[in-house]
C-alpha positions in Angstrom: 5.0 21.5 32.0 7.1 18.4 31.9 9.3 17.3 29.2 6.1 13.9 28.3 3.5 16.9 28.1 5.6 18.5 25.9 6.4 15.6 23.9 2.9 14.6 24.2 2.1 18.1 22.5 4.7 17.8 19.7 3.6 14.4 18.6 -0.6 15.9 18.5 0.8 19.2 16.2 2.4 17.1 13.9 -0.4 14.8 13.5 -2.4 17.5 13.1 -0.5 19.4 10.6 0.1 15.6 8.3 -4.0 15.5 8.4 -4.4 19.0 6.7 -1.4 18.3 4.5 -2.9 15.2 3.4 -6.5 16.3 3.0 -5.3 19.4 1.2 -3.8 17.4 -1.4 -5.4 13.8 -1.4 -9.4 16.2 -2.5 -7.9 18.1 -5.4 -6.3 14.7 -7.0 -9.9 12.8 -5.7 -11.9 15.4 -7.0 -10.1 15.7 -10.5 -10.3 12.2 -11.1 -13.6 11.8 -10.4 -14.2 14.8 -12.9 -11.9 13.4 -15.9 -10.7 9.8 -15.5 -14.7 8.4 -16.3 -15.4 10.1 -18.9 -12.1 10.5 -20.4 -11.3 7.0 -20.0 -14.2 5.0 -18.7 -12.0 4.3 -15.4 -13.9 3.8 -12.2 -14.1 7.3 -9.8 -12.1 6.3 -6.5 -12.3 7.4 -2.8 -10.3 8.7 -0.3 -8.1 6.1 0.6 -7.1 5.3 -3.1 -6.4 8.5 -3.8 -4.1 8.8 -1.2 -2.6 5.1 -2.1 -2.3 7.1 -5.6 -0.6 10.0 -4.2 1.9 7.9 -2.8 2.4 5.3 -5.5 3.1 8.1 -7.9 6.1 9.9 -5.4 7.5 6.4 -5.0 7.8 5.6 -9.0 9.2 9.6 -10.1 11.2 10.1 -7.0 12.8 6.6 -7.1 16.3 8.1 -8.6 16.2 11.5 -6.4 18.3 10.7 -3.5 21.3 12.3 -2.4 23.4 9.2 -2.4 22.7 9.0 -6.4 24.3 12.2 -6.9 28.0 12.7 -7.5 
């Protein structure tokens, strides 16, 4: 096995492993939504791709102050 096959075989296990990450946590949030947000608050239910836009806007705003570099 050369060193691209190997590379090659890397790159496909990490992609493969960030798809199950994400679908493992993007239906929970989609599904819970879908369950509360309507009726709660009369908020439309979303798909997959906003929930995952969701997922990401919410880590952005609370880990905005959580870097290393902020801490002394």
């Amino acid at each position: 096995m050369n060193n691209f096959s190997k590379v090659l075989t890397a790159l496909g296990a990490f992609i493969g492993v960030l798809a199950v990450w994400t679908l493992l946590v993007t239906i929970p949030v989609q599904l819970l939504w879908n369950w509360l947000c309507p009726e709660l608050f009369g908020l439309p239910k979303i798909g997959f791709l906003q929930t995952v836009g969701l997922i990401v806007l919410i880590n952005f705003l609370l880990n905005r102050g959580n870097s290393k570099s902020d801490k002394s």
